[in-house]
C-alpha positions as a LaTeX table, in Angstrom:
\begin{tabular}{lrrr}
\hline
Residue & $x$ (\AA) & $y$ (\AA) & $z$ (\AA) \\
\hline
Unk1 & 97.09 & 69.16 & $-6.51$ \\
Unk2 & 97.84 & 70.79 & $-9.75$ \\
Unk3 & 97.82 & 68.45 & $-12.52$ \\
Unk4 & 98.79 & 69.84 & $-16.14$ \\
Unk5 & 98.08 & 68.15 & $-19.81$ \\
Unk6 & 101.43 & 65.97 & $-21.13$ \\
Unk7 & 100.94 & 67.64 & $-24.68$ \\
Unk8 & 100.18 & 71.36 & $-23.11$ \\
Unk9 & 100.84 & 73.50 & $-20.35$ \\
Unk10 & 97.40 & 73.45 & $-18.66$ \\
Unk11 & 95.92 & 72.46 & $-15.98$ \\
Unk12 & 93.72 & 69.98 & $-15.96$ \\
Unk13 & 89.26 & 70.37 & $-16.08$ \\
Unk14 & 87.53 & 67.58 & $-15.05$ \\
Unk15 & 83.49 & 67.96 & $-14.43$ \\
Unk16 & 81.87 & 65.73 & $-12.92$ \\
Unk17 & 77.70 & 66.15 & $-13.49$ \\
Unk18 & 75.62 & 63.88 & $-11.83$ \\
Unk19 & 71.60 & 64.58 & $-12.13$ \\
Unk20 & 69.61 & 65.46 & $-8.83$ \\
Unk21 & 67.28 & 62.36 & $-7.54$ \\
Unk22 & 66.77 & 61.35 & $-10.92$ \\
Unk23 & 64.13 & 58.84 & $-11.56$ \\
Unk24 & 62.40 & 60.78 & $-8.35$ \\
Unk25 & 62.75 & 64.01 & $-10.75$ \\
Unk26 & 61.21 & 62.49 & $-13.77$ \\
Unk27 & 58.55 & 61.19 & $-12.07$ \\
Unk28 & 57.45 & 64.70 & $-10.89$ \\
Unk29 & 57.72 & 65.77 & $-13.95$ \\
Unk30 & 54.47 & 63.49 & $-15.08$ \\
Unk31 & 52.96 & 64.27 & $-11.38$ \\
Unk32 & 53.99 & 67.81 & $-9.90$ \\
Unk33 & 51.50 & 67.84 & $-6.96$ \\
Unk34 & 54.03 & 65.26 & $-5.08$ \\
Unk35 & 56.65 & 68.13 & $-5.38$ \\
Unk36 & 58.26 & 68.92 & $-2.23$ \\
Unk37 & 56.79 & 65.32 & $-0.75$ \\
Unk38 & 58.40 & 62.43 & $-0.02$ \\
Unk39 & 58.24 & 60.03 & $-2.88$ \\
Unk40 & 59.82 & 57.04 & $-3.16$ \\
Unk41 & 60.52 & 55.27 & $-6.44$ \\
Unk42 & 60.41 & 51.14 & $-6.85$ \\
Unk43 & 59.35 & 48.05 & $-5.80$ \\
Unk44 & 57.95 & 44.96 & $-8.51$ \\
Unk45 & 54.10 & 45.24 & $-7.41$ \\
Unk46 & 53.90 & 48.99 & $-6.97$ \\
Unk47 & 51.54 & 50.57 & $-9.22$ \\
Unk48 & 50.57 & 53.32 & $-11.26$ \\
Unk49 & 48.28 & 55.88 & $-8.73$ \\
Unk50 & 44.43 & 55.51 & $-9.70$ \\
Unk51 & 41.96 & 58.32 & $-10.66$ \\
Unk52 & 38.91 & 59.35 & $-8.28$ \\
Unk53 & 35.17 & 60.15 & $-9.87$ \\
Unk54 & 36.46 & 63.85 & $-9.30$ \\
Unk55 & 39.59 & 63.12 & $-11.05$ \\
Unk56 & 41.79 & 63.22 & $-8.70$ \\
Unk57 & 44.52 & 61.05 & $-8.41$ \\
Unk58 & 45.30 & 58.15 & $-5.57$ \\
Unk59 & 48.99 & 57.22 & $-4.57$ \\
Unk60 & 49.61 & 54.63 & $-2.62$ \\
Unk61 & 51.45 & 55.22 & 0.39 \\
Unk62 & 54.52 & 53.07 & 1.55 \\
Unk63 & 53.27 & 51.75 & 4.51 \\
Unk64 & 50.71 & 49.83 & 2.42 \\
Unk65 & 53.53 & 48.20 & 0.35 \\
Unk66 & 53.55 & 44.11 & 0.87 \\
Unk67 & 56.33 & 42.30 & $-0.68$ \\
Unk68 & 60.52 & 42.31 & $-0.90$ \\
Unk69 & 61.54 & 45.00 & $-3.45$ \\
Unk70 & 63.94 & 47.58 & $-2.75$ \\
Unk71 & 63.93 & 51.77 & $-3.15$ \\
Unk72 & 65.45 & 52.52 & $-6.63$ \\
Unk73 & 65.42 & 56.37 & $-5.76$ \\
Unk74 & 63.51 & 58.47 & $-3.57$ \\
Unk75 & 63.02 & 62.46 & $-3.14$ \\
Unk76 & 65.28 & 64.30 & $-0.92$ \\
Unk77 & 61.98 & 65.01 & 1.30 \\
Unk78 & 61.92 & 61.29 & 1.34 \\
Unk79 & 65.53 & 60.52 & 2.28 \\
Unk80 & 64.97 & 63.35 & 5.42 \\
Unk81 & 62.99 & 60.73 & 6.70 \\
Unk82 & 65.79 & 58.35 & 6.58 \\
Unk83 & 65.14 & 56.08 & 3.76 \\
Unk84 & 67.49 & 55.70 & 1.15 \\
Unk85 & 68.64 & 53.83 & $-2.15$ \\
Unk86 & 68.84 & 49.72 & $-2.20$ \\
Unk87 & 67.01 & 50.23 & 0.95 \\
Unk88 & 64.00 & 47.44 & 1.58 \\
Unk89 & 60.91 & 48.72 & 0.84 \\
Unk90 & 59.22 & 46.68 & 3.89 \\
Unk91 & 61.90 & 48.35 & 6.19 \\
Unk92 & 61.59 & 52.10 & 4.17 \\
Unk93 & 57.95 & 51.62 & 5.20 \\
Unk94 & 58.83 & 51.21 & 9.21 \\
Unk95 & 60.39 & 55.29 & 9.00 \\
Unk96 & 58.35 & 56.94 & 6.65 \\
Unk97 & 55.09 & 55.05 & 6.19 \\
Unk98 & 52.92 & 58.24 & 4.47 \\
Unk99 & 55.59 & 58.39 & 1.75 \\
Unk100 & 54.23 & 57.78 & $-1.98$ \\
Unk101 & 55.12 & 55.11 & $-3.47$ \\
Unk102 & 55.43 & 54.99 & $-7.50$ \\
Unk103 & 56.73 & 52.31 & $-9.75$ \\
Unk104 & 60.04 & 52.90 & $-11.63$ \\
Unk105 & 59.57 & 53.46 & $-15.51$ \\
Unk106 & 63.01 & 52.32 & $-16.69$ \\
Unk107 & 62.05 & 53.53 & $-20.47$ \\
Unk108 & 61.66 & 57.66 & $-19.30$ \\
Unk109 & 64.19 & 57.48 & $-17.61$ \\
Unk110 & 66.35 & 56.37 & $-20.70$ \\
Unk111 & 64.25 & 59.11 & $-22.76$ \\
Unk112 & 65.69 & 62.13 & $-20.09$ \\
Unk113 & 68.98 & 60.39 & $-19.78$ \\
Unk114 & 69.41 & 60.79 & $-23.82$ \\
Unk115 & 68.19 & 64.23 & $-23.72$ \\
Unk116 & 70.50 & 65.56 & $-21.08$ \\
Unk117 & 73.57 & 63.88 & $-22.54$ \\
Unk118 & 72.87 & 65.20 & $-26.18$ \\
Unk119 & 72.17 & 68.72 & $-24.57$ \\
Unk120 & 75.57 & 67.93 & $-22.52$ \\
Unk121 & 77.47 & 66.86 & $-25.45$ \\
Unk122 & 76.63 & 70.52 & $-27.51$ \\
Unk123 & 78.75 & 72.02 & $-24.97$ \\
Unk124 & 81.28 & 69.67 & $-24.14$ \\
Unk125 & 81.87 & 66.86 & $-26.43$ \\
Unk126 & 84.56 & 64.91 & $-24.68$ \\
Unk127 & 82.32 & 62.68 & $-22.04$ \\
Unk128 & 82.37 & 59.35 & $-20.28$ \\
Unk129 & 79.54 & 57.92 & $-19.54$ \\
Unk130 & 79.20 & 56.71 & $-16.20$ \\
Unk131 & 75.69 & 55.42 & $-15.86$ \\
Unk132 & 72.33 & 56.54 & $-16.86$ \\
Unk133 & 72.46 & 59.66 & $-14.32$ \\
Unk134 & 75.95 & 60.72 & $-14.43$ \\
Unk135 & 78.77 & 61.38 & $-16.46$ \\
Unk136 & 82.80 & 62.82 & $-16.39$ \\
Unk137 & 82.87 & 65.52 & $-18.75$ \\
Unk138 & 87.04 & 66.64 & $-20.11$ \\
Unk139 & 86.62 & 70.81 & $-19.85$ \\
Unk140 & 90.56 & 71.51 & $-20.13$ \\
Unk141 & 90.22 & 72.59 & $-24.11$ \\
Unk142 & 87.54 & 74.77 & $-23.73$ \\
Unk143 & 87.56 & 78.60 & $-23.70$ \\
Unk144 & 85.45 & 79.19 & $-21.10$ \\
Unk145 & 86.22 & 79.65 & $-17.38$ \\
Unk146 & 84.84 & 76.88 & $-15.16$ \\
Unk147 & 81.95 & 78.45 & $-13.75$ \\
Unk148 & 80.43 & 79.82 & $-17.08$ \\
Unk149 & 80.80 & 76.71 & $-18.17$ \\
Unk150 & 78.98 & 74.79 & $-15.00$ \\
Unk151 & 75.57 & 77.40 & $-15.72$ \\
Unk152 & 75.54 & 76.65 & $-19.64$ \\
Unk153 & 76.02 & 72.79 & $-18.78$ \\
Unk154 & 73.40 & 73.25 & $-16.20$ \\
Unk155 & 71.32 & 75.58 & $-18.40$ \\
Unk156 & 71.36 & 73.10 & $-21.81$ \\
Unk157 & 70.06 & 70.11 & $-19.46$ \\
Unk158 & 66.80 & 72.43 & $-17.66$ \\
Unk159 & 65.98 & 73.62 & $-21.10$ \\
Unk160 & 66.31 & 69.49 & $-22.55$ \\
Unk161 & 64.50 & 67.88 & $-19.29$ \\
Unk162 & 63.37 & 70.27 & $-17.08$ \\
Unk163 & 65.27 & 69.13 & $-14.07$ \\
Unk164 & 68.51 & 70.40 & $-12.47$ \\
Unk165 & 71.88 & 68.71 & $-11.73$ \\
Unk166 & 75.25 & 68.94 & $-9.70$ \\
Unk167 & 78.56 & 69.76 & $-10.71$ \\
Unk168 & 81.80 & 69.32 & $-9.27$ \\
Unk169 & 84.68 & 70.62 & $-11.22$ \\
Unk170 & 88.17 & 70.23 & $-10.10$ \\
Unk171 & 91.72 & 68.69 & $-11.74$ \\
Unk172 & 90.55 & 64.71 & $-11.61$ \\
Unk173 & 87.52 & 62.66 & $-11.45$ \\
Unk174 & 88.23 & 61.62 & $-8.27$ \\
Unk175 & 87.61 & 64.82 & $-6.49$ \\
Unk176 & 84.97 & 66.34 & $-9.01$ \\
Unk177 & 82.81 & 63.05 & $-7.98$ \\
Unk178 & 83.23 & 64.15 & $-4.82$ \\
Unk179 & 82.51 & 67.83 & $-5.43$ \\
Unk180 & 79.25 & 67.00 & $-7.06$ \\
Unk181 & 77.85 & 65.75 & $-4.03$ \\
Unk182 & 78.68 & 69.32 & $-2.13$ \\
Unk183 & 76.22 & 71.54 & $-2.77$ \\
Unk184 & 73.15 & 69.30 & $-3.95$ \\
Unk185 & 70.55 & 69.75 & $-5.19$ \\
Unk186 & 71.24 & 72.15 & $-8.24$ \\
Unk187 & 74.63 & 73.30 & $-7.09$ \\
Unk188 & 77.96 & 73.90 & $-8.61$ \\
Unk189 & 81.38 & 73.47 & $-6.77$ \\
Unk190 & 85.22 & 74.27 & $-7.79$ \\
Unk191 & 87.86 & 72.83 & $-6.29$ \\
Unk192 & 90.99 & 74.64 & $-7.29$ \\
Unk193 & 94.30 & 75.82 & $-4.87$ \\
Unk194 & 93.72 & 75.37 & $-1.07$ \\
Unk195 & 90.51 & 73.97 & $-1.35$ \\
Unk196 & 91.92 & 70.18 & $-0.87$ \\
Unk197 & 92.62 & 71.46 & 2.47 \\
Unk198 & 89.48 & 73.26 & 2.99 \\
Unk199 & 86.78 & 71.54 & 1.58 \\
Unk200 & 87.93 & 68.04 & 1.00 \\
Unk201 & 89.53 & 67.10 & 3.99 \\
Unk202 & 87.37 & 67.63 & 7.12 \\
Unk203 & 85.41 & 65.28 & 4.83 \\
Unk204 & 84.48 & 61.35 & 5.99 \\
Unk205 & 87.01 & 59.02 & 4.63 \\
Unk206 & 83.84 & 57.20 & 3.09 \\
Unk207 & 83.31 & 60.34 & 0.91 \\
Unk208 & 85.96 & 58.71 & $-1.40$ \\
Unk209 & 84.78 & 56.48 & $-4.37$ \\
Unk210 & 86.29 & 53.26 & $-3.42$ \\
Unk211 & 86.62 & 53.27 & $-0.09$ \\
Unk212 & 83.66 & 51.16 & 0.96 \\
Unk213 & 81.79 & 50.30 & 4.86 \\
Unk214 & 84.25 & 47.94 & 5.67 \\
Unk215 & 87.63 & 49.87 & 4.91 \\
Unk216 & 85.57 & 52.89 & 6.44 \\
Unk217 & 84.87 & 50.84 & 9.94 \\
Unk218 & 89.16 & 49.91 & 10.14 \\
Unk219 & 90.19 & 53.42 & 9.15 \\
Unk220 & 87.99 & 54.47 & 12.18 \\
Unk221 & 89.39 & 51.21 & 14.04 \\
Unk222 & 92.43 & 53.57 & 13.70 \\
Unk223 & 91.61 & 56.55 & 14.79 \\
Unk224 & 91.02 & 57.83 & 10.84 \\
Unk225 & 87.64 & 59.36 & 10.55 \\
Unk226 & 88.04 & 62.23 & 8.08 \\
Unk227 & 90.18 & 62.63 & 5.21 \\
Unk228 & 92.22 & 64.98 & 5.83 \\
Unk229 & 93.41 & 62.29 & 8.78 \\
Unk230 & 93.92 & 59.72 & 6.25 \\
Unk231 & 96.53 & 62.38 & 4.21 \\
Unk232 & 98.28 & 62.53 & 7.62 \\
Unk233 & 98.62 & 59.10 & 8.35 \\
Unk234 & 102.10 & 57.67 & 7.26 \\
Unk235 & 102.15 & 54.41 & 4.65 \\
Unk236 & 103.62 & 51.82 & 7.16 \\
Unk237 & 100.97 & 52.68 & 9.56 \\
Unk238 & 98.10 & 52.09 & 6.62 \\
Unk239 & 100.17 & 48.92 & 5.58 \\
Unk240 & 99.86 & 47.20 & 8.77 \\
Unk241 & 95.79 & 46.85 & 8.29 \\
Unk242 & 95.34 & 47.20 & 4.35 \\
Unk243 & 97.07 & 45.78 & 1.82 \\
Unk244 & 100.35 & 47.69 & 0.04 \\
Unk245 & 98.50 & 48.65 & $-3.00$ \\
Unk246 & 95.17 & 49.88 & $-1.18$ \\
Unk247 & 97.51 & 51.92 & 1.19 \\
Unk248 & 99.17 & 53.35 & $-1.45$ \\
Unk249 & 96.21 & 54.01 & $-3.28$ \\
Unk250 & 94.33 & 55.53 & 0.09 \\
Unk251 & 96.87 & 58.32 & 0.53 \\
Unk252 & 96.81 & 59.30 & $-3.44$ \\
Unk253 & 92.91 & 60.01 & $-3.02$ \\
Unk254 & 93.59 & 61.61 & 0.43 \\
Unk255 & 95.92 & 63.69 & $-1.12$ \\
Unk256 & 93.56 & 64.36 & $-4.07$ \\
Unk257 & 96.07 & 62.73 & $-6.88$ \\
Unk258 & 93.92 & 61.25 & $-9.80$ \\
Unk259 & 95.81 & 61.16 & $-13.24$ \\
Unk260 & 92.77 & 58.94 & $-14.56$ \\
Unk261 & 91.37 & 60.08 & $-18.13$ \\
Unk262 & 87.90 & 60.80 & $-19.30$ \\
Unk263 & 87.94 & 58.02 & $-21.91$ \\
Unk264 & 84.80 & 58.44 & $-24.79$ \\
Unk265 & 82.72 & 55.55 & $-24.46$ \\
Unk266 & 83.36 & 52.45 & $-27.01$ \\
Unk267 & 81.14 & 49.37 & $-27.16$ \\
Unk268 & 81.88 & 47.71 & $-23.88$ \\
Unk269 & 83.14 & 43.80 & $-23.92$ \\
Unk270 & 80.89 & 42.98 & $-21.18$ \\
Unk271 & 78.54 & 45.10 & $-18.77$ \\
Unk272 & 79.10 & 44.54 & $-14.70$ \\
Unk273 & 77.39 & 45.85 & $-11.50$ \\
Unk274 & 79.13 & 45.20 & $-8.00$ \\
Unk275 & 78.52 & 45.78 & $-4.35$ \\
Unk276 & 80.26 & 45.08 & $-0.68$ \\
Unk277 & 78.02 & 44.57 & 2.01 \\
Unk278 & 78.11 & 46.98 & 4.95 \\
Unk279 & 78.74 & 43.61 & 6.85 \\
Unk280 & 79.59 & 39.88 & 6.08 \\
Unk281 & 76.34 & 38.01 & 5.09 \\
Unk282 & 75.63 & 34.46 & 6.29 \\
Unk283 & 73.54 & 32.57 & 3.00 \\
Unk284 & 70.74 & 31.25 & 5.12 \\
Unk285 & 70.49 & 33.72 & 7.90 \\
Unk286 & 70.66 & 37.24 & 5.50 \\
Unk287 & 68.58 & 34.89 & 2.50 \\
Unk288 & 66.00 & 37.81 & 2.34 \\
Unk289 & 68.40 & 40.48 & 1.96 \\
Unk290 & 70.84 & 38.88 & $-0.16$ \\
Unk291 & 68.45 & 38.71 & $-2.28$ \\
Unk292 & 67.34 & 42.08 & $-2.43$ \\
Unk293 & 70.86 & 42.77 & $-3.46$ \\
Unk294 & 70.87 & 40.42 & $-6.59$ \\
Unk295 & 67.68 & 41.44 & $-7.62$ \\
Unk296 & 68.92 & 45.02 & $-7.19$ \\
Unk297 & 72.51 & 44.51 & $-9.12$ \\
Unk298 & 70.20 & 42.47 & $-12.30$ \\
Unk299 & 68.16 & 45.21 & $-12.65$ \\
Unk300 & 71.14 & 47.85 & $-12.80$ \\
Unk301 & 73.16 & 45.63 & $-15.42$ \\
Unk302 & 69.84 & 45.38 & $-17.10$ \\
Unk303 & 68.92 & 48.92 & $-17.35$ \\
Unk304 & 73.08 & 49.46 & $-18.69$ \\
Unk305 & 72.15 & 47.09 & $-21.21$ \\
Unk306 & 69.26 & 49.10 & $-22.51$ \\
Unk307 & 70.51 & 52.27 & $-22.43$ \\
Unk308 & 73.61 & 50.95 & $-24.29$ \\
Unk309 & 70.65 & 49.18 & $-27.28$ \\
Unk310 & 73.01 & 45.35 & $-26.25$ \\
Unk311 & 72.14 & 41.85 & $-25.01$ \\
Unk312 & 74.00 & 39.33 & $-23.95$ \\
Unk313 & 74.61 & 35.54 & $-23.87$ \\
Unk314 & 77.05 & 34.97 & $-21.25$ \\
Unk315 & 76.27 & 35.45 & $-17.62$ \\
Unk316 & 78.72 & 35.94 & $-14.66$ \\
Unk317 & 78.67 & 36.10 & $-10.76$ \\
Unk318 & 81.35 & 37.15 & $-8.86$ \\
Unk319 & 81.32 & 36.13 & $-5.53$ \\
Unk320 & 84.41 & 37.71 & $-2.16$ \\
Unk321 & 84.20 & 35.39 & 1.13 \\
Unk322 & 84.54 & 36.91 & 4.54 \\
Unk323 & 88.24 & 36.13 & 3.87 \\
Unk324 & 88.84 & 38.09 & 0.73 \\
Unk325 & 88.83 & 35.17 & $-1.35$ \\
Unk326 & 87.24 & 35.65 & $-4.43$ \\
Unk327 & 85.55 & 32.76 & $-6.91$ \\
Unk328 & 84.01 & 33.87 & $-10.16$ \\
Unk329 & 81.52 & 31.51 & $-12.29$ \\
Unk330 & 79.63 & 32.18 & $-15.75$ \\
Unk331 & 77.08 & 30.68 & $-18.08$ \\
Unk332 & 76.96 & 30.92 & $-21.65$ \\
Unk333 & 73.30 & 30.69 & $-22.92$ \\
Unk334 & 71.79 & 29.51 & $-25.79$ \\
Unk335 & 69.87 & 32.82 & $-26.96$ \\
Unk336 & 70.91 & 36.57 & $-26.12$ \\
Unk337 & 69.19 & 37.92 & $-22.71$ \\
Unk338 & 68.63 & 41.74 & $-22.10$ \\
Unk339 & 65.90 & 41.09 & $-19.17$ \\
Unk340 & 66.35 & 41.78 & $-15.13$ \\
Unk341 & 64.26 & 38.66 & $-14.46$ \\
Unk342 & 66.48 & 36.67 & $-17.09$ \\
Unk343 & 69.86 & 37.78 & $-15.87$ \\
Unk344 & 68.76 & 36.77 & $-12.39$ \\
Unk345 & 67.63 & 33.58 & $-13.45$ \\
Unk346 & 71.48 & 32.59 & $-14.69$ \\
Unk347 & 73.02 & 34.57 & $-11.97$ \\
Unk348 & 71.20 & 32.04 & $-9.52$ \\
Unk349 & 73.04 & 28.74 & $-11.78$ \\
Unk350 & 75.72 & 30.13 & $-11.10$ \\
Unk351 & 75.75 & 30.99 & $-7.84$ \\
Unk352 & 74.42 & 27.12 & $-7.29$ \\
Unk353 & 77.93 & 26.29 & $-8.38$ \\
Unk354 & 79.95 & 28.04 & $-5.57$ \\
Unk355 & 80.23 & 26.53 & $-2.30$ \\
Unk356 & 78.87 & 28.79 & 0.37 \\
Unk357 & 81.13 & 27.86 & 3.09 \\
Unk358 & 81.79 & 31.13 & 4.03 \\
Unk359 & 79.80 & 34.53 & 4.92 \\
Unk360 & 80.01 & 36.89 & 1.77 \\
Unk361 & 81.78 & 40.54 & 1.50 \\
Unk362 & 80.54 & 41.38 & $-2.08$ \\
Unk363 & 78.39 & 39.96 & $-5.07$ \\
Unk364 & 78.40 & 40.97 & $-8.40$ \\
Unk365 & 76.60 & 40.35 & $-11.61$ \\
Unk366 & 78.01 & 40.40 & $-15.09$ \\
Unk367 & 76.91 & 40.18 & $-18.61$ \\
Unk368 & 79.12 & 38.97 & $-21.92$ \\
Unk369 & 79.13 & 37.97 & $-25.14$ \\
Unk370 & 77.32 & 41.33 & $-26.04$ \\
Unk371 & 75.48 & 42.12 & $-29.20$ \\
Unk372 & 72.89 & 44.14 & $-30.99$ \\
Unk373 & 69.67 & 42.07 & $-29.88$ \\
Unk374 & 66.89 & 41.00 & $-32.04$ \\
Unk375 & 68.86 & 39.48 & $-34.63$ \\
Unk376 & 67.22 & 36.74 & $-35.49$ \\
Unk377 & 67.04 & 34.55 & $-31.48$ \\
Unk378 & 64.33 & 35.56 & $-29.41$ \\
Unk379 & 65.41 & 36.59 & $-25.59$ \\
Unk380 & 65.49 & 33.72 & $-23.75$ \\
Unk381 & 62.47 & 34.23 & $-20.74$ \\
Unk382 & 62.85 & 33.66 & $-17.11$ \\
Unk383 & 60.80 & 30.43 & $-17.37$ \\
Unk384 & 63.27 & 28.80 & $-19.10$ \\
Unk385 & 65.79 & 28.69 & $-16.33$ \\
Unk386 & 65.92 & 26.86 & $-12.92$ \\
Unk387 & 64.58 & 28.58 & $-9.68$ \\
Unk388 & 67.71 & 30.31 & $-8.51$ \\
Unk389 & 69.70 & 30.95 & $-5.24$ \\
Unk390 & 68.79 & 33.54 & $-2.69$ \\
Unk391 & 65.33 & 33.24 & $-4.33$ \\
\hline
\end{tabular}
């Protein structure tokens, strides 16, 4: 598993910090009588909690919640109960109705995103930025051994935000993603010699990043539940269900091989958010929860795009059938848009031009032609567009 630099003898330190229920975390911040409730963050007509004559405050509860938004984040009290991320909030309120319910408030989050990274970057400079909760950080130049360096990385963001993260340090991002997730919240995990074997593999297959529901449900088709059965299974046995590539690819991860860099973010040529559905959806049928999912993935590019300061003109969908073929389509727009409601507006022309013969594996949004915005056009509003599909 050892991987060493090309221009020195040394192995390899990849960290991989990813912050603990993060828009949850914020919020109780600004309201620390939820702590240690469950609190679940999103939905378009949730709303600020009132204040009683006595000045006390009044959350509203999940089960109260009428309408078809989706859980951006919740507390880990919350996800106990069996709710979870992209989850309906209508369907959230079926298994933990009592929960609070708070709006998301896309501009703190941004605000504690900034902080941590700048306190991050203090300590070590080299980081790719991987969304606005987690990053890759490239420890192989520093002095410091591994675990000094996970406290001061985990000290510098407490003392910038006041909330805690996870870190997973090992040779490659692969497995440091996966280490992150070990020991949360607020924990720290090494992988180093042996600890492929001891750690890693009695792991789910699904545990990897990229090896989503469906490839999960085959691979236990197979008989190959954890990961450590995936490293033992031989390539012309993977190659008879997954394609060359992916098989190759499947036993690399199993065997935690990553050579991938930590590349320093640069502007970005276009901003994209993607996601395969835990089973084929049928357009009419799964309407409702299709889209959930676009209004989920417009919101994600759109919150990139402000974090990053861009807008965009050109719009994109990207569209996988039940049989792996995949169409693509894209709008270029008179005036840049930077807006969930916008973005969603063009995704849905675009999706209007794709037959929907088939049932859909995965949808994804995407949005070109970036720029600085407010130089000179004003954003183009929803309004201005056609009703769109899966609306």
């Amino acid at each position: 598993m050892s991987l060493r630099c090309s221009n020195e003898n040394q192995e390899r330190r990849i960290a991989h910090l990813d912050m603990d229920a993060f828009y949850a975390s914020v919020e109780l911040l600004r309201y620390p009588e939820l702590r240690g409730l469950p609190v679940v963050i999103g939905g378009r007509s949730a709303t600020r909690p009132g204040v009683a004559p006595d000045g006390t405050r009044l959350y509203s509860r999940l089960g109260d919640y009428v309408g078809r938004g989706v859980i951006t984040t919740a507390t880990y009290e919350a996800r106990a109960l069996g709710v979870h991320s992209a989850m309906g909030l209508m369907k959230a309120a079926r298994l933990a109705p009592d929960a609070i319910l708070l709006p998301a408030d896309f501009t703190q989050y941004r605000l504690y995103s900034r902080r941590f990274k700048e306190a991050v970057a203090c300590i070590a400079p080299q980081i790719e930025d991987r969304g606005i909760d987690e990053i890759y950080l490239d420890l192989t130049g520093l002095e410091q051994d591994s675990l000094s360096l996970a406290h001061a990385l985990k000290t510098a963001v407490r003392e910038a935000t006041g909330l805690s993260c996870s870190i997973g340090i090992s040779p490659n991002k692969l497995l440091s993603k996966i280490a992150s997730d070990l020991d949360k919240p607020d924990g720290i995990t090494l992988i180093g010699e042996g600890d492929l074997q001891a750690r890693i593999w009695p792991l789910p297959v699904g545990r990897i990043n990229g090896i989503g529901p469906k490839a999960q449900a085959r691979l236990g088709e197979m008989g190959i539940h954890t990961i450590g059965e995936l490293a033992g299974t031989p390539l012309h046995v993977l190659v008879t269900q997954f394609s060359e590539r992916y098989s190759h690819w499947l036993l690399e991860a199993a065997h935690g091989r990553d050579d991938r860099p930590v590349v320093v973010e640069s502007t970005p040529k276009s901003v994209s958010r993607e996601t395969t559905f835990e089973r084929d959806l049928h357009v009419q049928r799964d309407r409702v929860e299709l889209g959930r999912i676009l209004d989920g993935l417009c919101e994600r590019v759109a919150d990139d795009l402000s974090r990053k300061s861009l807008a965009g003109r050109t719009i994109g969908v990207k569209v996988r059938f039940e049989d792996f073929r995949t169409v693509t389509r894209d709008l270029t727009l008179p005036q840049a848009i930077t807006e969930a409601p916008a973005i969603r507006q063009a995704a849905g022309l675009c999706l209007k031009r794709i037959p929907m013969e088939r049932r859909l594996r995965l949808l994804g949004v995407r949005v070109g032609a970036l720029a600085l915005p407010g130089k000179g056009d004003d954003s183009l509003e929803p309004h201005d567009l056609q009703l769109d599909l899966f609306s």
